[in-house]
C-alpha positions in Angstrom: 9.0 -61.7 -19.3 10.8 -60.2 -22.2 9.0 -57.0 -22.1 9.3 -57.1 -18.9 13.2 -56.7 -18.8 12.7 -53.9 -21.4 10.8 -52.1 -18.8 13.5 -52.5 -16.3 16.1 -51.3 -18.2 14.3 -48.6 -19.8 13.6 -47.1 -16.0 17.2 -47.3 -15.3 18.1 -45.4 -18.1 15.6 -42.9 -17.1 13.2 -43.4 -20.3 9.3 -42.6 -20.6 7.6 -46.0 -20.2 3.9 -45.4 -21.7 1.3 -47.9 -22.3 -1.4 -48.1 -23.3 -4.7 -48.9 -21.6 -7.2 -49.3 -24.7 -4.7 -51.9 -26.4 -2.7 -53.9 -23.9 -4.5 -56.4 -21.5 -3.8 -55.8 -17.8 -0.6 -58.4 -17.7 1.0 -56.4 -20.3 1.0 -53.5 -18.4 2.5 -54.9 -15.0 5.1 -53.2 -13.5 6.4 -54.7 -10.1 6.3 -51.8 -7.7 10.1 -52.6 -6.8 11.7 -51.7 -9.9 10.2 -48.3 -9.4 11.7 -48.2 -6.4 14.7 -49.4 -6.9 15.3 -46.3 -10.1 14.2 -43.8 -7.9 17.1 -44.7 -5.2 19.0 -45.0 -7.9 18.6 -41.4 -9.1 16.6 -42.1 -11.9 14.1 -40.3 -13.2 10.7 -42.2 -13.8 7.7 -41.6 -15.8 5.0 -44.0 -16.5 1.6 -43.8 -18.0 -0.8 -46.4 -18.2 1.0 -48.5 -16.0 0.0 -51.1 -13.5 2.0 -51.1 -10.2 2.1 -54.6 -8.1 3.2 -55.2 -5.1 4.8 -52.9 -2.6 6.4 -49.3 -3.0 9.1 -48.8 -0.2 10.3 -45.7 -0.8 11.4 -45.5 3.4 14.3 -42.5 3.7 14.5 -42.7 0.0 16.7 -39.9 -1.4 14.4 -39.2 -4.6 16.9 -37.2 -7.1 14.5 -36.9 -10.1 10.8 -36.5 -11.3 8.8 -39.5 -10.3 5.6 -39.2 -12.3 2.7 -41.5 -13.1 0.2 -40.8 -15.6 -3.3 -43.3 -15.3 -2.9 -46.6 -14.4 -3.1 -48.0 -10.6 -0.9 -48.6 -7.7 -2.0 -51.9 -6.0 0.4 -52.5 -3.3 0.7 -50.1 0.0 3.0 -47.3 -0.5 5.3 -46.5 2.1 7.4 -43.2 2.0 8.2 -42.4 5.4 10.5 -39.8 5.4 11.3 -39.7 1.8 13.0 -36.7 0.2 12.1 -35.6 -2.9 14.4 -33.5 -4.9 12.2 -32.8 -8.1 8.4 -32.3 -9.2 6.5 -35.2 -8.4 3.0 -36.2 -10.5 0.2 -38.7 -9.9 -2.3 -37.6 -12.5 -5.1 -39.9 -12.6 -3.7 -43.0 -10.9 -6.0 -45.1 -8.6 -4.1 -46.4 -5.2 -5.7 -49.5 -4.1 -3.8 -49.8 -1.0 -2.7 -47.6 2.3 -0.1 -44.5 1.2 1.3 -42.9 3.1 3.8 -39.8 2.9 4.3 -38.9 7.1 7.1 -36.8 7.0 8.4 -36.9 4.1 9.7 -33.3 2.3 8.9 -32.3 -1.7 11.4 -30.0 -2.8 9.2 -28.6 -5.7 5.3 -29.4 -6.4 3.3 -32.4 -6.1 0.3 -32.7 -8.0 -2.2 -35.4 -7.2 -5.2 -33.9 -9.5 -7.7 -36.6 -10.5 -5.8 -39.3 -8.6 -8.3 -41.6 -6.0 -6.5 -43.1 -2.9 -9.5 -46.1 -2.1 -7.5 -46.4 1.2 -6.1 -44.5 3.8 -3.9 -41.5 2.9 -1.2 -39.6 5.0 0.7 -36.8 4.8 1.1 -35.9 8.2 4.6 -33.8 9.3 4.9 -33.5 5.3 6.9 -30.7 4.1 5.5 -29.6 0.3 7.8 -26.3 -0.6 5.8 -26.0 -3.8 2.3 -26.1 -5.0 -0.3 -28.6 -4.5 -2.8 -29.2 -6.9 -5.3 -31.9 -6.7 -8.5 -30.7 -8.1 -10.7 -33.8 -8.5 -9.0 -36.5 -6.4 -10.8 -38.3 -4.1 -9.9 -39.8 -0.8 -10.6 -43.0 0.6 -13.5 -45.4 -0.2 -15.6 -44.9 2.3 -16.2 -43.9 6.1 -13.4 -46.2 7.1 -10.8 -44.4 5.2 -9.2 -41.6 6.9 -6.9 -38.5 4.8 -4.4 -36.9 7.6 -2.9 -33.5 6.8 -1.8 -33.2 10.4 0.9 -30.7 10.9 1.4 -30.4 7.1 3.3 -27.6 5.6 2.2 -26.6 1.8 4.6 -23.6 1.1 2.5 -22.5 -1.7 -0.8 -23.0 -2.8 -3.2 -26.2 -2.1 -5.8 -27.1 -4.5 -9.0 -29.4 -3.9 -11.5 -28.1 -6.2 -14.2 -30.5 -6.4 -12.0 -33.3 -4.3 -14.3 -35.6 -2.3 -13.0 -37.2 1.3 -15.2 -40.0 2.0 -13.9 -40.7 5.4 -12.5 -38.7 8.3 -10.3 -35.3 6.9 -7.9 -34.3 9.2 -6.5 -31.1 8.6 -5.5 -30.0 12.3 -2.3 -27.6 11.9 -1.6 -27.6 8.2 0.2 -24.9 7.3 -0.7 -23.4 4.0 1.4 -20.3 2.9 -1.0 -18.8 -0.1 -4.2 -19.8 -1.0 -6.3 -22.9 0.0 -9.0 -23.7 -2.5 -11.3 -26.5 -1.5 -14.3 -24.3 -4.3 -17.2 -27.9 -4.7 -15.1 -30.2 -2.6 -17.5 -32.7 -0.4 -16.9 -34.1 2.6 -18.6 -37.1 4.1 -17.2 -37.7 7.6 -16.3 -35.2 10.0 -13.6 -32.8 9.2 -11.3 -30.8 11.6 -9.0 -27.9 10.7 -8.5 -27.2 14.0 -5.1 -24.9 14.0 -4.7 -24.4 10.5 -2.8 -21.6 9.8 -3.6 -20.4 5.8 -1.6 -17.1 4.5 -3.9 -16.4 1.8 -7.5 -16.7 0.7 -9.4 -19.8 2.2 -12.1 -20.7 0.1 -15.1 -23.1 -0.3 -17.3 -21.5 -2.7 -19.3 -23.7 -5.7 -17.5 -24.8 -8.5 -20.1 -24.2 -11.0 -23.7 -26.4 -10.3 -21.3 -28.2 -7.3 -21.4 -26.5 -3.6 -19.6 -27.4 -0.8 -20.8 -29.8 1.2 -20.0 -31.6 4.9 -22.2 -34.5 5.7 -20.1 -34.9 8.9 -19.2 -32.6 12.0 -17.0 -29.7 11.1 -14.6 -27.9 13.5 -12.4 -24.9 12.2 -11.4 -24.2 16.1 -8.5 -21.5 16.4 -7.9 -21.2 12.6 -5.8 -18.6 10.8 -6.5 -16.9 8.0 -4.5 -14.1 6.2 -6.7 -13.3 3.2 -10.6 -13.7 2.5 -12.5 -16.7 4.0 -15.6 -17.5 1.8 -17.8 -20.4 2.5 -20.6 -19.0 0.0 -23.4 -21.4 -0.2 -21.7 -24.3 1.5 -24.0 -26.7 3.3 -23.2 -28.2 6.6 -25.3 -31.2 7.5 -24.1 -31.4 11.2 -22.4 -29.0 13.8 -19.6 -26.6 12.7 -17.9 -24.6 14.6 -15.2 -21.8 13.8 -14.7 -21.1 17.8 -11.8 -18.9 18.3 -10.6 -18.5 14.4 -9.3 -15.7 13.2 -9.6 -14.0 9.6 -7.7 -11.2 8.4 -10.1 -10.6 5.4 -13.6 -10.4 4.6 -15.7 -13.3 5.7 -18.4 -14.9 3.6 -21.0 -17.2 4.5 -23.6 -15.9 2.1 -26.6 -18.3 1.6 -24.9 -21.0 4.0 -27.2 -23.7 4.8 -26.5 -24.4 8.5 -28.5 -27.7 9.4 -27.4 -28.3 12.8 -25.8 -26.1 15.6 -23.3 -23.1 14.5 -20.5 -22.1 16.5 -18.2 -18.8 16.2 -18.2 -18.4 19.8 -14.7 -16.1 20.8 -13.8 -15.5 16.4 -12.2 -12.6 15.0 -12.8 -11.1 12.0 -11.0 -8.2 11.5 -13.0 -6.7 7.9 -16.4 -7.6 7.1 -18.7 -10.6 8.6 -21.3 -11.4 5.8 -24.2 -14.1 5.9 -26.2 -11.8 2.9 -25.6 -9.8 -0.5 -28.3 -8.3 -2.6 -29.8 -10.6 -4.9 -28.2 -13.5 -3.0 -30.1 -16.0 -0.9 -29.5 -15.8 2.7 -28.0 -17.8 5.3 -30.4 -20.4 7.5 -29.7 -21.6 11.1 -31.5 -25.2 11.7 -29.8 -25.4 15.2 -28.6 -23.3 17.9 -26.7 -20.3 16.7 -24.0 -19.3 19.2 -21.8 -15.9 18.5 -20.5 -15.3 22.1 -17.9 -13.0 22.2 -17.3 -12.5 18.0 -15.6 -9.4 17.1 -16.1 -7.4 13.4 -13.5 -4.9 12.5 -16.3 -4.0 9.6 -19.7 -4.9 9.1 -21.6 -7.8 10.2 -24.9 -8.4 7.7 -27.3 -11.0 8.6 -29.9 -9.5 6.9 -32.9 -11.9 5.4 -31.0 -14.4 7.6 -33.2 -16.7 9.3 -32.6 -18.3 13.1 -35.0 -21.7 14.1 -33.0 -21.9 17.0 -31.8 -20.1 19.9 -28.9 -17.5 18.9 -27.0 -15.6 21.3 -24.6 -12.6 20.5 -23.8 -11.7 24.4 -20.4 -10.1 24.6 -20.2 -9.3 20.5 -18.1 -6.4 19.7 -18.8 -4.9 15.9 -17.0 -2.0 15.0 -19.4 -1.5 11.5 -22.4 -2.1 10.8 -24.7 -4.5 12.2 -27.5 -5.3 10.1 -30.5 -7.7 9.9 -32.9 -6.3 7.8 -35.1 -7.8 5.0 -33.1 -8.8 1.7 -35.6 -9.0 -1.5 -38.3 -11.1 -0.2 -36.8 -12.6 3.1 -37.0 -10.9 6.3 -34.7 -11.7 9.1 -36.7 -14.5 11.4 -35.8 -15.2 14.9 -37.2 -18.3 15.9 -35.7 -18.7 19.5 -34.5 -17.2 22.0 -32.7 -14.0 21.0 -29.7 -12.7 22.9 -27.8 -9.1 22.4 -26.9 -9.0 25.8 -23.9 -6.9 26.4 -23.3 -6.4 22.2 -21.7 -3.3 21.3 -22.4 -1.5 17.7 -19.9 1.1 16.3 -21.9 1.9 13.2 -25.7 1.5 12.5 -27.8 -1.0 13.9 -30.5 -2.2 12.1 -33.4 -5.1 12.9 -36.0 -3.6 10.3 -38.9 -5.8 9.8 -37.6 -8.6 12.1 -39.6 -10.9 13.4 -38.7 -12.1 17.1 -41.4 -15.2 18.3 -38.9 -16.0 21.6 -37.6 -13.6 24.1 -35.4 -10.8 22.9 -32.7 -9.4 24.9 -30.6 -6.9 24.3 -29.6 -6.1 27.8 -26.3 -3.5 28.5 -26.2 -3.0 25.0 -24.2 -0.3 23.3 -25.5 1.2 19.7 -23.1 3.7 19.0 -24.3 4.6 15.5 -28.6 4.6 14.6 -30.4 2.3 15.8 -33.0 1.3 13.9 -35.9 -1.3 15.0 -39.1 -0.2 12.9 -41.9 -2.7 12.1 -40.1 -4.9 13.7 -42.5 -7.5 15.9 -41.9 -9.0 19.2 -44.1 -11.8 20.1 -42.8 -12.4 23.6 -41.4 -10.3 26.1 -38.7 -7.4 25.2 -35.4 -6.4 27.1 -33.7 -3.4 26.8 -32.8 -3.0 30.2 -29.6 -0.6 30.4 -28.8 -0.2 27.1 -27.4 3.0 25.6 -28.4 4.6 22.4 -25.5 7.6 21.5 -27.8 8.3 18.0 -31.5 8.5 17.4 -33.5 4.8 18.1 -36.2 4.3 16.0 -39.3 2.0 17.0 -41.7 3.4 14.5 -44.4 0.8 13.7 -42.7 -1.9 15.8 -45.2 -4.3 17.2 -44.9 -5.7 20.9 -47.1 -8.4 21.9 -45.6 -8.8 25.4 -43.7 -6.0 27.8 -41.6 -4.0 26.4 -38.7 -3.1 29.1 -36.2 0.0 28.9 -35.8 0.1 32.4 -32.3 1.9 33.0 -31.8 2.5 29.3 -30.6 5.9 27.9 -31.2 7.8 25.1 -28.5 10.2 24.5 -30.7 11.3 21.2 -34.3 11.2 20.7 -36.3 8.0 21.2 -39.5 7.7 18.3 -41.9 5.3 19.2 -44.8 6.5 16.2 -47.2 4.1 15.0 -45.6 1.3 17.3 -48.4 -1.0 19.0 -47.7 -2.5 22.8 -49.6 -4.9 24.0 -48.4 -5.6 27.0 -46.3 -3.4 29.7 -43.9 -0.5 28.4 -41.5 0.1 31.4 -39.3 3.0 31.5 -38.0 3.1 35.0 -35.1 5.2 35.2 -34.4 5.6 31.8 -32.9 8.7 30.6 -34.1 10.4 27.4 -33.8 13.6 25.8 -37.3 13.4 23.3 -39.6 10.6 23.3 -42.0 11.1 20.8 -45.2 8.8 20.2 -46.3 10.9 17.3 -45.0 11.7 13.9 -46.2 14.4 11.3 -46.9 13.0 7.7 -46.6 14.8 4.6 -50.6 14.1 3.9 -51.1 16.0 7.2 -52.2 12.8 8.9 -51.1 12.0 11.9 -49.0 8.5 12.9 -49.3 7.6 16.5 -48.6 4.8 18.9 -51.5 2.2 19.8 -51.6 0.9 22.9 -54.0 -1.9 23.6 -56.4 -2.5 26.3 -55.2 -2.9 30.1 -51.7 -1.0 28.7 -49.4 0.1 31.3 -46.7 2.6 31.8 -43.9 2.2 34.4 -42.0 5.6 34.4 -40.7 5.4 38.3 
């Protein structure tokens, strides 16, 4: 009890209590929870290491003049700190909180750093005010799918760091404010996360951290987020649906090699550079579900190329003022599984479905290709729709492959249409289109001739 008093007094006075873990039993290093309390209200300025916190932290209103730091050690009580201000830099480095935190509305003048520090409970900082940074690279939240993290309505002035954080339970992140960079780079997530409203001025990144990629074995919803830098998901892997409906990015937009196992949503998003699901010498993104980009506008280029669709995925209404590519990267051509729909897209720069393969329906009804259009070798194994589409540049079929009918009824061709080498199997219908060349033949260097196949019982609708 002796040492005990020691440790009172030396928290009034403001002193570095350290122990150590390695030497001193557990009962040596018990600290009740209200003393702590009771110095910070005080104006005191507490640092502990080692230490062992029992019972309780009320820290409700508390007006917290100085640094309040703990180095290792454990918090085994609930800590409540409701409303708390907090004046100073504020540290849990390491410290394992057995209980329920929580920090709803409480305002940190300065940073506070939680790196390596593992709430087993349920954790809240929802209508928090941080005015500094935030690192905490390595903590982990909760205990298991029980234990929920809130960042509702949070407001991190600078920049928030989770770099290789895990949340066990539900993440709630709807409407955090985040004024730089947000770095969640080999964070996991096991239950379903929502950022739904989250507004982040800089960079928003979830990108490996060495060997470790991202990972959500959960739901994931990014509806009607903000971002004002880059947004790169590079090689993250989302085990259930995701969606990024209506969010906005400022930046470039990675989702290189993204393994999408369930449905993918970016139904109404805006991203005002570069939309990019491939790199060279990178692997390329995979759809497992349903892959629905209704509406999405590019300000730059789009690349999908060696991208590969198992599901339905529908770009009706798309607006991409660059380039729109699917072609092959390295080894990997682009694979369309489903259904395709283009209905209504509209291309300012080249489009490109080189090599493509298209097993489903395609449709790319009313669309607009502003730029070259570019669909050689590519194969359709079902049934074709070009039906009113516009081509302002050349549109290349040469050596494409159409197993079913083939439809550019009402289509124009402002440029000439080349068609060499290509194979129909089924119907080619050209009703009303308008053309200026449409060539079937091509002249090779060799002399030899390349010309368009068409198989037996072939037809040709030109009225």
């Amino acid at each position: 009890m002796a040492g005990n008093v020691k440790v009172y007094k030396k928290l009034l006075r403001s002193e570095p209590v350290h122990f150590d873990a390695k030497k001193q039993t557990e009962k040596e290093r018990e600290v009740p929870a209200e003393w702590v309390a009771k110095a910070l209200r005080a104006g005191r300025r507490v640092e502990l290491k080692d230490a062992i916190l029992t019972g309780p932290l009320n820290l409700q209103s508390a007006h917290v003049e100085q640094e309040f730091i703990l180095l290792g050690g454990e918090v085994r009580g609930p800590v409540s700190a409701f409303y708390a201000r907090f004046a100073r830099w504020v540290m849990f480095h390491d410290v394992d909180f057995h209980d329920e935190v929580s920090f709803k509305g409480a305002r940190f003048a300065a940073e506070l750093n939680c790196a390596g520090t593992h709430f087993l409970k349920s954790v809240t900082f929802e209508d928090s005010i941080i005015e500094g940074s935030f690192p905490s690279s390595g903590a982990q939240f909760g205990s298991s799918e029980k234990d929920p993290v809130g960042f509702n309505n949070c407001e991190i002035r600078c920049d928030a760091t989770f770099v290789l954080a895990v949340f066990h339970g539900p993440a709630q992140f709807l409407d955090l404010t985040v004024g730089k960079q947000a770095n969640f780079n080999g964070a996991r997530f096991e239950g379903e996360t929502a950022f739904g409203g989250a507004e982040i001025g800089g960079n928003f990144f979830f990108r490996p951290q060495g060997e470790q990629r991202v990972e959500f074995g959960g739901e994931a919803r990014f509806h009607g987020v903000k971002v004002g830098g880059q947004a790169d998901f590079r090689g993250a892997r989302f085990k259930q649906e995701v969606s990024f409906q209506g969010a906005t990015v400022e930046g470039e937009a990675g989702f290189v090699g993204v393994e999408f196992q369930k449905a993918a949503s970016f139904q109404r998003a805006e991203f005002k550079a570069g939309l990019y699901f491939s790199q060279p010498q990178s692997s390329p993104a995979t759809f497992g579900g349903e892959a629905q980009f209704h509406g999405v506008k590019v300000g730059g280029q789009a690349n999908f190329s060696g991208a590969r669709f198992d599901q339905k995925v529908a770009f009706e209404g798309a607006e991409i003022g660059g380039d729109f590519f699917f072609r092959p990267e390295g080894k990997h051509r682009v694979e369309f599984g489903g259904e395709a729909r283009f209905h209504g897209v509209k291309v300012g720069g080249q489009a490109s479905f080189r090599e493509a393969q298209f097993e489903q329906r395609a449709f790319f009804e009313g669309a607009v290709f502003v730029g070259g259009s570019f669909f050689r070798e590519v194969e359709f194994s079902a049934p074709a729709s070009f039906v009113n589409a516009r081509f302002q540049l050349a549109a290349e079929f040469q050596g494409a492959q159409f197993q079913g009918p083939a439809d550019f009824d009402y289509a124009r061709f402002e440029q000439e249409v080349h068609f060499a080498g290509a194979k129909f199997g089924g119907q080619l219908k050209l009703r009303d289109a308008r053309m200026t060349t449409l060539s079937f033949l091509e002249e090779q260097e060799e002399k030899k001739k390349k010309v368009a196949v068409f198989h037996p019982g072939f037809k040709v609708d030109l009225l």
